[in-house]
C-alpha positions as CSV (number, residue, x, y, z in Angstrom):
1,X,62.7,90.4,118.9
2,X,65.1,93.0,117.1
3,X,64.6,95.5,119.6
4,X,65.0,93.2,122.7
5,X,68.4,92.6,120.9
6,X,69.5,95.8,120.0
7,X,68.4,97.0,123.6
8,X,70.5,94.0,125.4
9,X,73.9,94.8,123.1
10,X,72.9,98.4,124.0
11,X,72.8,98.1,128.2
12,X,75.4,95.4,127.6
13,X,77.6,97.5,125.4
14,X,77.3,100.6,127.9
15,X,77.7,99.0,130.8
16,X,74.6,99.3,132.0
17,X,73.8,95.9,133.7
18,X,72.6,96.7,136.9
19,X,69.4,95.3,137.4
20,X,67.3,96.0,134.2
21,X,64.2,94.9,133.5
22,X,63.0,94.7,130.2
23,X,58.6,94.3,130.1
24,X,56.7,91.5,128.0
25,X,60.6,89.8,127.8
26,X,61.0,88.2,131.0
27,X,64.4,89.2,131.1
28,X,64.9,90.6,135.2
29,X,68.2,91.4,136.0
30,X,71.0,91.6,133.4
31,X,73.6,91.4,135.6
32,X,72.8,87.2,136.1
33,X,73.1,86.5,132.8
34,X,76.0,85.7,131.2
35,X,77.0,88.8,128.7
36,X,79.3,87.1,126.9
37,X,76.6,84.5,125.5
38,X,73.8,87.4,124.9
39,X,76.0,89.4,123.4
40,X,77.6,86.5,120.7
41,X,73.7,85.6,120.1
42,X,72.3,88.1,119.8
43,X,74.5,90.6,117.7
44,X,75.4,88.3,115.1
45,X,72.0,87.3,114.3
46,X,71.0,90.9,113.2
47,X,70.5,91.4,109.8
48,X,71.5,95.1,109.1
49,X,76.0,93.9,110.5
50,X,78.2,96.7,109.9
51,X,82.1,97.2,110.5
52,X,81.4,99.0,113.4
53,X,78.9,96.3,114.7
54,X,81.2,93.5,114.1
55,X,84.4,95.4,115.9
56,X,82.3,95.6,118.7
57,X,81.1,92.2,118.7
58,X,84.7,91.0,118.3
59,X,86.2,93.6,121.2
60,X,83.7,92.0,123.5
61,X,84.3,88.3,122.7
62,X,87.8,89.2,123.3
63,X,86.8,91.1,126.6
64,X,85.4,87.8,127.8
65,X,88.1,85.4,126.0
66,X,85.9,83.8,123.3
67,X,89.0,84.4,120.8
68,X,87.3,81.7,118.3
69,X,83.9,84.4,118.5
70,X,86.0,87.4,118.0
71,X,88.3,85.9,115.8
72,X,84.9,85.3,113.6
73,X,83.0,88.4,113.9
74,X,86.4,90.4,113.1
75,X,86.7,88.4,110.2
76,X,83.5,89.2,108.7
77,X,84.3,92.6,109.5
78,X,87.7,92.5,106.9
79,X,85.5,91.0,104.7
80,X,83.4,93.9,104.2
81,X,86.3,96.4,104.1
82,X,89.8,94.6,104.3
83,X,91.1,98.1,104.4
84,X,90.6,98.5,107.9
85,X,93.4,98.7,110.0
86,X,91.6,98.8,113.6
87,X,89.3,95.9,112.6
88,X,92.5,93.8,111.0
89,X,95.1,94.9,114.5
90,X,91.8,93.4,116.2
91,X,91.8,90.3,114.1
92,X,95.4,89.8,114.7
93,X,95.5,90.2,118.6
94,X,92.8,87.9,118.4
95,X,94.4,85.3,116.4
96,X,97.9,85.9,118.3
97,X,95.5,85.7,121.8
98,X,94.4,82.6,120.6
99,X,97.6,81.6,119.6
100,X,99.2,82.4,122.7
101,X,96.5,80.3,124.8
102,X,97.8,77.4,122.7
103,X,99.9,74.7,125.0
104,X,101.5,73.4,121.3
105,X,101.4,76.5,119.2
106,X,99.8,75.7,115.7
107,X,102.2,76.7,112.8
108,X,99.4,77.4,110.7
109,X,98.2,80.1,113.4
110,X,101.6,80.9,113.8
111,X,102.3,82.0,110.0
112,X,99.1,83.4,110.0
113,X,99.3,86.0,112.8
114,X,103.0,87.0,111.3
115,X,101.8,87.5,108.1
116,X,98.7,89.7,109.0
117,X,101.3,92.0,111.5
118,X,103.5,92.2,108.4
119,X,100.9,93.3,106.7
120,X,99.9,96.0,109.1
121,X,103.6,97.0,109.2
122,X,103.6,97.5,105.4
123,X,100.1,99.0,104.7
124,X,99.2,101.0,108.2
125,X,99.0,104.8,107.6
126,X,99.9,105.8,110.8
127,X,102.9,105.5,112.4
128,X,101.8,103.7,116.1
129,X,100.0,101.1,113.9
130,X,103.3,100.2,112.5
131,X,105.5,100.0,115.6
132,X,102.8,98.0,117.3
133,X,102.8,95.9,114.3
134,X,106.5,96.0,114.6
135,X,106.4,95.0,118.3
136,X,104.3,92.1,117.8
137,X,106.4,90.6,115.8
138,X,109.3,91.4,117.5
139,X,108.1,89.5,120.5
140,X,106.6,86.6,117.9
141,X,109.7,86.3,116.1
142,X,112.4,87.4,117.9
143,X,113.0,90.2,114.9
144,X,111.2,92.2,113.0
145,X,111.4,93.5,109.3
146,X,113.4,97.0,108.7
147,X,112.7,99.3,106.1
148,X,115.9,98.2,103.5
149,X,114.6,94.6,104.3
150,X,112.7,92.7,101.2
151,X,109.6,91.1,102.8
152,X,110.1,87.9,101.6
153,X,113.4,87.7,102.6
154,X,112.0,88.3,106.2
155,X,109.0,85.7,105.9
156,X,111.2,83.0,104.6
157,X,113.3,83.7,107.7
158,X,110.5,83.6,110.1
159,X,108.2,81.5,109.0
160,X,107.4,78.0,110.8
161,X,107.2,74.9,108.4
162,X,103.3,74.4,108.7
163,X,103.1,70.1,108.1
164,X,106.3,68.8,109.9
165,X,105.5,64.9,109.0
166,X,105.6,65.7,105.5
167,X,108.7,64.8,103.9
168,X,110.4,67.4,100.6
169,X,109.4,66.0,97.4
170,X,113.1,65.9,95.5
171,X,113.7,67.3,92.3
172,X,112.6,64.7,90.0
173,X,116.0,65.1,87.3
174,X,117.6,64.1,91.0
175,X,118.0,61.0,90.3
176,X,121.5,60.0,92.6
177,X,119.3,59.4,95.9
């Protein structure tokens, strides 16, 4: 069963769906099945995951708009190295995907995707990552943060109140209202 797998993420990964037939699997003609599902099922369910493995599980969930299946497999991928820049831009353009696809944008979502481009806008090591990063929240935000500008600063300006129906507790030596 492994090697069915690995050979379907393989043709499926290659794009090599025309008409494949794999023997003793009963699985005729790639191209009628639905890639997205083989590839979600299949991939995650192998034991030996990788970084790499995961960014390419997560690239094509985001290929065929399963932004709830890349968002997880790009996630596991941070988790094994958080250091990784490609997999975290991947995370984020997922999340902000996702976000966008929203008819009543979640403010949870919302903070979240800022906060992981500010973090690539901080931490990136090259350049292009940190004017994407820049861009993105440019076009989130309708600013972005400069170099002279403390983070917090920025995130306290941007920064959507995440439970609206939730009243401020007042200081308690407040005692006049």
């Amino acid at each position: 069963m492994k090697l069915q797998s690995i050979l379907v993420i393989a043709i499926l990964a290659f794009g090599l769906t025309e008409s494949f037939a794999v023997a003793d699997d009963g699985l005729q003609g790639l191209a009628d099945l639905d890639r997205s599902t083989v590839v979600s099922d299949h991939f995650l369910q192998l034991k030996g995951r990788n970084v790499d493995e995961l960014k390419m599980e997560g690239e094509q969930a985001m290929h065929f708009g399963d932004m709830d299946r890349a968002m997880a497999a790009l996630h596991k991928a941070l988790e094994l190295n958080p250091n990784n820049m490609d997999s975290r831009m991947m995370y984020t353009q997922a999340m902000e995907s996702k976000l966008h696809g929203q008819s009543e944008p979640d403010p949870r979502l919302f903070n979240a995707v800022v906060k992981q481009w500010v973090y690539i806008y901080k931490k990136a090591e090259f350049q292009d990552q940190k004017v994407q990063a820049q861009g993105h929240l440019q076009s989130l935000t309708g600013s972005a943060p400069t170099k002279i500008t403390p983070i917090q600063h920025y995130l306290t300006k941007v920064l959507l109140p995440e439970d609206a129906g939730k009243q401020v507790a007042l200081d308690k030596r407040d005692k006049s209202q």
